[in-house]
C-alpha positions as MATLAB code, in Angstrom:
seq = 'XXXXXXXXXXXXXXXXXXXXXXXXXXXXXXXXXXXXXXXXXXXXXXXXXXXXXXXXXXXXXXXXXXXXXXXXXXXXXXXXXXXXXXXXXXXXXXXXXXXXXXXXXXXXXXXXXXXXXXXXXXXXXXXXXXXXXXXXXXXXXXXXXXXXXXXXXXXXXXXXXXXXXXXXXXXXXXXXXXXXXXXXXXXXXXXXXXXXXXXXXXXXXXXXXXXXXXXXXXXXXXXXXXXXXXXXXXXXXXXXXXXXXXXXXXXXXXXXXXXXXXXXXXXXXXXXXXXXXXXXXXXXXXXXXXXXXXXXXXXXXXXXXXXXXXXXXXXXXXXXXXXXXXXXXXXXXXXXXXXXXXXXXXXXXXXXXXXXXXXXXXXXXXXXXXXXXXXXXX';
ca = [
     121.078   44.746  135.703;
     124.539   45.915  134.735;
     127.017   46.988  137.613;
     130.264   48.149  137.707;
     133.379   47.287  140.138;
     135.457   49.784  137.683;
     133.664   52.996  137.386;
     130.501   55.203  137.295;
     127.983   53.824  134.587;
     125.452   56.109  133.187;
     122.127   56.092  132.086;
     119.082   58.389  131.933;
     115.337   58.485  132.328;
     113.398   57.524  129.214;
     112.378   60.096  127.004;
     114.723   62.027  124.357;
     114.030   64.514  121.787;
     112.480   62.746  118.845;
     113.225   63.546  115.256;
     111.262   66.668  113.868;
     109.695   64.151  111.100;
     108.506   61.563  113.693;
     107.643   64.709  115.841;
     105.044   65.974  113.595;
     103.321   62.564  113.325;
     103.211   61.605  116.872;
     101.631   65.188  117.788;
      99.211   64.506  114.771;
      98.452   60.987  116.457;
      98.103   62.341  119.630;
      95.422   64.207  118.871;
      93.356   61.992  117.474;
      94.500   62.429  113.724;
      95.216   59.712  110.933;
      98.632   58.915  110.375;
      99.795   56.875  107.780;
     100.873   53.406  109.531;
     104.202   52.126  107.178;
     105.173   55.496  107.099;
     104.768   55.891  110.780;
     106.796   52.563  111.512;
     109.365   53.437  109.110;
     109.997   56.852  110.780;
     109.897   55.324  114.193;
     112.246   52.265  113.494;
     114.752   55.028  111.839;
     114.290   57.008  114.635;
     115.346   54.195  117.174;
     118.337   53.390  115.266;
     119.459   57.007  115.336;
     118.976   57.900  118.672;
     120.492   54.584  120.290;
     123.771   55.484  118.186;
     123.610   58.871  119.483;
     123.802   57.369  123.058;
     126.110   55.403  122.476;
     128.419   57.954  121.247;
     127.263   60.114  123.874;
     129.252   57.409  125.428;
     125.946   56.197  128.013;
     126.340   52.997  129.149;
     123.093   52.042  129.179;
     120.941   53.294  126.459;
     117.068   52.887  125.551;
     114.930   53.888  122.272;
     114.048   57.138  123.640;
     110.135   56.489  123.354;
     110.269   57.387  119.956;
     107.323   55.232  119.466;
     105.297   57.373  121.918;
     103.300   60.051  122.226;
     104.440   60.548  126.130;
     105.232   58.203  129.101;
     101.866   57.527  129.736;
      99.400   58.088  127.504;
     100.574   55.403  124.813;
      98.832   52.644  126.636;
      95.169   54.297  125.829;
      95.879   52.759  122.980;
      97.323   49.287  124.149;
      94.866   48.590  125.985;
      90.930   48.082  126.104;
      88.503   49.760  128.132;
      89.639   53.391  127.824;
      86.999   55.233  124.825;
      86.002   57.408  127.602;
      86.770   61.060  127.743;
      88.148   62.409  131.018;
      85.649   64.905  132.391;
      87.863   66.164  134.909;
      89.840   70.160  133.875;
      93.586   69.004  133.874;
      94.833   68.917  137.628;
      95.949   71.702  138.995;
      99.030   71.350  140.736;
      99.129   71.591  144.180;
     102.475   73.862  144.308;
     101.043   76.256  141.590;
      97.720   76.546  143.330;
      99.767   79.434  145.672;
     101.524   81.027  142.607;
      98.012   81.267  139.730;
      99.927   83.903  137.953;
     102.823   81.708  137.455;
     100.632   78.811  136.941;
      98.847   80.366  134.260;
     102.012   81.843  132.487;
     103.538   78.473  132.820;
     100.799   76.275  131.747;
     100.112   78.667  128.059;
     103.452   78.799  127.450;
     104.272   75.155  127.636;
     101.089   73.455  126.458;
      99.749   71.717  129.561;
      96.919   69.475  129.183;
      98.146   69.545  125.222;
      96.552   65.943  124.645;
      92.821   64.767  125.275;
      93.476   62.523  128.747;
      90.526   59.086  128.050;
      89.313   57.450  131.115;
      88.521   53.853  131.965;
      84.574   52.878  130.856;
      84.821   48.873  130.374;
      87.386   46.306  131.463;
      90.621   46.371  130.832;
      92.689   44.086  129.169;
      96.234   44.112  126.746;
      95.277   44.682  123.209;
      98.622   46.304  121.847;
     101.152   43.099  121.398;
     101.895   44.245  117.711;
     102.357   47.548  118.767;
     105.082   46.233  121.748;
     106.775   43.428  120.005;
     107.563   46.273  117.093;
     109.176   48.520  120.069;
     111.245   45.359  120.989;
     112.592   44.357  117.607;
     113.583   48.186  116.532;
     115.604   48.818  119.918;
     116.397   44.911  119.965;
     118.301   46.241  116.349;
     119.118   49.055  116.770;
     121.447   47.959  119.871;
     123.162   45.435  118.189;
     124.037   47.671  115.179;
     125.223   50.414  118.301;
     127.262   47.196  120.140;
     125.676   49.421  123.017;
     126.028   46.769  126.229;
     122.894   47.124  128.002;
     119.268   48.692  127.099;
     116.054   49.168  128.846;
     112.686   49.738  127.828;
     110.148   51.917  130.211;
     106.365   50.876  130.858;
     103.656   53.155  132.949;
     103.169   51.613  135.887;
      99.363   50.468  137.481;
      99.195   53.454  139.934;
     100.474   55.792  137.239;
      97.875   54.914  134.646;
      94.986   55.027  137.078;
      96.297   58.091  138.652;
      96.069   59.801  134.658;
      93.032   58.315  133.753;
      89.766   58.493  135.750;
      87.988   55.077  136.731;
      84.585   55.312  135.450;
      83.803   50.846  135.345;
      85.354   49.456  138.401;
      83.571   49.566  142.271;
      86.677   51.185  143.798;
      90.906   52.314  143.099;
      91.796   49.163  144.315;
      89.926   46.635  142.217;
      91.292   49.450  138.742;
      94.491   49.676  140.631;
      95.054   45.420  140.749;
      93.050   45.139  136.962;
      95.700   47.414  135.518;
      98.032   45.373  137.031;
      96.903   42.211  135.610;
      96.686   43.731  131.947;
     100.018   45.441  132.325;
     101.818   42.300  132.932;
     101.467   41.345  129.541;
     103.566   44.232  128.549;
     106.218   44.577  131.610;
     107.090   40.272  130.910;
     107.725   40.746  127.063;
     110.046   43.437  128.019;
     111.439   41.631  130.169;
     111.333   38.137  127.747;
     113.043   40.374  125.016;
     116.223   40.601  127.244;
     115.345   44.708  128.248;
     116.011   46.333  131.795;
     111.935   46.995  132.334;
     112.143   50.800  134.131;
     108.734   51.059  135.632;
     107.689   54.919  135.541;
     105.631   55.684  138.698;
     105.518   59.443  139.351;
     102.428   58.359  141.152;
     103.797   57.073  144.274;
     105.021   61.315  145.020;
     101.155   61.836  145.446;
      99.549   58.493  146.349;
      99.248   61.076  149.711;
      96.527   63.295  148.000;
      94.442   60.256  146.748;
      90.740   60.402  147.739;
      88.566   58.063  148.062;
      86.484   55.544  149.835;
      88.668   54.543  152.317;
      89.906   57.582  153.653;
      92.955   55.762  156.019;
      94.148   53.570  153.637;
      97.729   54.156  152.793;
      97.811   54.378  149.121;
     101.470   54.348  148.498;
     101.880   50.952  149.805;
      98.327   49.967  147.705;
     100.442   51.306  144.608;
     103.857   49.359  145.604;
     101.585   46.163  146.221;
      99.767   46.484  142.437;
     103.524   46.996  141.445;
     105.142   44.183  142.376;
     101.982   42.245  141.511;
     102.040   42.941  138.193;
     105.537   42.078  137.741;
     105.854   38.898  140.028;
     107.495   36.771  137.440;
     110.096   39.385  136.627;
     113.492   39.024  138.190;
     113.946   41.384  140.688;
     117.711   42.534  138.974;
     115.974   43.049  135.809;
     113.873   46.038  136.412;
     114.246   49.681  137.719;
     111.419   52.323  139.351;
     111.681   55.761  138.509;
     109.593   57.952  140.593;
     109.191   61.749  140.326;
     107.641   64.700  141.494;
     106.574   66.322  138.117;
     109.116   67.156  135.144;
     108.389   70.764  135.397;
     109.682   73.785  136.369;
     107.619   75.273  139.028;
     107.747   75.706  142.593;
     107.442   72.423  144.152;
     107.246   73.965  147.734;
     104.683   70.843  148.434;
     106.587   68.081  147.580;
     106.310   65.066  149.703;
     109.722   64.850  151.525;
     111.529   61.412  150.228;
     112.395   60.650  153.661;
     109.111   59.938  153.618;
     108.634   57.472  150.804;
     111.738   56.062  150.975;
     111.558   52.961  153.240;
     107.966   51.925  150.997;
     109.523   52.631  148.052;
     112.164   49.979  149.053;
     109.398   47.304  149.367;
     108.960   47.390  145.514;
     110.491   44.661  144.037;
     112.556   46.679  141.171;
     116.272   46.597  142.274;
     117.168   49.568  140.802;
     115.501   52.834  142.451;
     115.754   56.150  140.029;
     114.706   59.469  141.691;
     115.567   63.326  141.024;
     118.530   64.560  143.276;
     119.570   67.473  140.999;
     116.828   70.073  140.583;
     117.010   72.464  143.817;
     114.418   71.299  145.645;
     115.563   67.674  145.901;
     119.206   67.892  145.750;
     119.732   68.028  149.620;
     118.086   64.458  149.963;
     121.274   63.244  149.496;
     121.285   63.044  153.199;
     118.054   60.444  153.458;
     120.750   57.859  152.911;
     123.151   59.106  155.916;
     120.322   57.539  158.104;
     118.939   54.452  155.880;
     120.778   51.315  155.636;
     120.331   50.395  151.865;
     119.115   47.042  151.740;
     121.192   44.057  150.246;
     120.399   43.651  146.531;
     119.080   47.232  145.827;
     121.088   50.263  143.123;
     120.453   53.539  143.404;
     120.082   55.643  140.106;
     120.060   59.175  141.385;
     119.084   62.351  138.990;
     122.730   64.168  138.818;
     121.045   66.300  135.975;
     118.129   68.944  135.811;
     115.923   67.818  132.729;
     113.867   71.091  133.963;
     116.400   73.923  133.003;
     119.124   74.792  129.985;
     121.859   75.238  132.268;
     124.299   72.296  130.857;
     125.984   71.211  134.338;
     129.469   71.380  135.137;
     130.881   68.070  134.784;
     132.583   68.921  138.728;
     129.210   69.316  139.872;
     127.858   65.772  138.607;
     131.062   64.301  139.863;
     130.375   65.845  142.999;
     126.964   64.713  143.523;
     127.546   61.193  142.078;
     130.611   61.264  144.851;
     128.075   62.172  147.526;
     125.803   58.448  147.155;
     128.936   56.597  146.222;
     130.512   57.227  149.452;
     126.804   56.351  151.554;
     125.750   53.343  149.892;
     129.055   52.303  147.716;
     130.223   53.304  144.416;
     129.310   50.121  142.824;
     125.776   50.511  143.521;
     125.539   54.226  142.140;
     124.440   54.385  138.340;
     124.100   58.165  137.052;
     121.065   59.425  135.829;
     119.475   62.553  135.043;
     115.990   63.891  136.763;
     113.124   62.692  134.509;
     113.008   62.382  130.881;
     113.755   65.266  128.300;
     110.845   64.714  126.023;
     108.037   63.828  128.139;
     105.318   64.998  126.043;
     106.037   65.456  122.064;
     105.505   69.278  121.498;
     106.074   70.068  125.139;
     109.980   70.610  125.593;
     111.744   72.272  128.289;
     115.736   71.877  127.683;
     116.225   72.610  124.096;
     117.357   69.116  122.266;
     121.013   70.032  121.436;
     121.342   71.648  124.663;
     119.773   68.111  126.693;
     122.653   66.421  124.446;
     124.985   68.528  125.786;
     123.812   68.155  129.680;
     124.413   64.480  128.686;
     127.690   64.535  128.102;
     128.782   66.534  130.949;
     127.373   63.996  133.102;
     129.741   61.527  131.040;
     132.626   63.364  131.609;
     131.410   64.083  135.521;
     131.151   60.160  135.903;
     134.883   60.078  134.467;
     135.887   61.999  137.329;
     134.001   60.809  139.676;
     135.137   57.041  138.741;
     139.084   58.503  138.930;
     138.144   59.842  142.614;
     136.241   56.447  143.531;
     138.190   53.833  142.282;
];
């Protein structure tokens, strides 16, 4: 994993706004229609090329293919791996902040297509069936990179716990036994990543709400089952060459019911993922700054804090990102501080919050706030 001794470096989540062409397909595809399949590569390859230069003149330091080959952050392995032709038979979750506000929730969820996409659930084993599908994702970023000269690139996976958190167990006895059998099929995909010469950024918005699990054991402590699947799956993977993102939900809503990342943080250090990425802009996560006044940060880790809202259109003032960036640099030292923004900008095709050109724009001002920060830091 890149690190600087000379300034900020920046990155970001995952997802970016795809192209309206590739859009339109992935939608289609997502919804169980026929898509033409050279067309479809053709598109996303172009795609990938495009939107690694734009990074790069963006002037990111560390760039990624956007998921332009995806549908959304998790439901692309449905069709990488075997075992899922069931149907979900559960109403999409409602979340527990919205629960309080149902006339928000309602308004929210019309206007902004929740539940857009058909959610399948496990009915056989599982096991990696989508190498093509991967090793095509490798060569077009692999490419598109070099043509960029862009220094470093990662590539993001769904993690165990997020998978079986999205997609109801209806084959295995218990969570655990789905949990650790993700794991083992997942591994295919998180060591070619990491084979190809790709950052692997695990995405595990699951470990926010491992709390409100259910199940058979009632006092098991679920976020620690999720961190030990983790860093089972990718046991072969240097630690340096991966990153966990965790989240609470890229949404705008109330989030009054958040679990606190003071509590989560010292499991969250157990996964084996050096490089921790977390929201720290949106306004009810910014203060937990503060978490770090009081926690040592272990030898070997790099913190990739969210110093950009990916829920609003408000482009930030490049002060502002300095400022936050300024406030981990000086708790756990600048050179283990990479910017980042929240979450991803395109989590779901069709379902966009921040407008594309305006998510460009929120990109460069946390550029430019990085410059500033750098000239305070160093």
């Amino acid at each position: 994993m890149k690190q600087s001794t000379q300034k900020i470096l920046t990155t970001h989540v995952g997802s970016l706004p795809r192209l309206a062409d590739l859009g339109r397909m992935l939608e289609a595809q997502g919804h169980g229609e026929q898509i033409e399949g050279e067309l479809f590569e053709a598109q996303v390859r172009d795609g990938v090329k495009a939107i690694v230069q734009q990074q790069a003149a963006c002037g990111l330091d560390i760039v990624n293919d956007g998921e332009m080959s995806k549908v959304s952050y998790n439901l692309y392995v449905k069709d990488r791996l075997t075992g899922f032709e069931g149907q979900s038979k559960r109403e999409a979750l409602p979340l527990a902040d919205m629960v309080d506000f149902p006339e928000y929730a309602e308004h929210y969820m019309s206007q902004n297509g929740w539940g857009m996409y058909a959610r399948p659930s496990c009915n056989g084993p599982v096991s990696y069936k989508g190498m093509a599908a991967l090793e095509r994702d490798c060569a077009n970023l692999k490419a598109a990179v070099q043509e960029a000269h862009a220094s470093e690139a990662f590539m993001t996976a769904a993690s165990p716990g997020l998978i079986a958190r999205g997609m109801e167990n209806h084959y295995y006895p218990t969570h655990e036994a789905y949990l650790f059998a993700l794991a083992d099929a997942m591994k295919v995909e998180y060591d070619t990543i990491y084979r190809a010469g790709f950052i692997l950024q695990l995405d595990c918005p699951d470990l926010s709400r491992c709390h409100l699990i259910k199940g058979e054991q009632e006092n098991m402590d679920y976020l620690a089952l999720h961190i030990e699947a983790l860093n089972y799956g990718v046991r072969d993977i240097p630690s340096e060459r991966m990153r966990l993102h965790v989240c609470w939900g890229n949404y705008e809503g109330p989030h009054h019911k958040d679990r606190p990342l003071r509590d989560m943080i010292e499991t969250l250090l157990r996964a084996r993922p050096a490089g921790l990425s977390f929201e720290a802009a949106n306004p009810r996560h910014e203060h937990e700054w503060n978490v770090f006044e009081d926690l040592k940060l272990p030898e070997g880790k790099v913190l990739f804090p969210g110093v950009l809202d990916t829920t609003t259109n408000f482009i930030e003032h490049p002060e502002l990102v300095a400022q936050r960036i300024v406030r981990f640099a000086s708790l756990v030292g600048r050179e283990n501080v990479i910017a980042s923004s929240d979450c991803g900008f395109s989590t779901f095709v069709g379902a966009l919050t921040v407008e594309p050109h305006i998510a460009w724009a929120k990109l460069g001002a946390m550029v430019e706030g990085a410059q500033i920060a750098s000239r305070q830091l160093w």
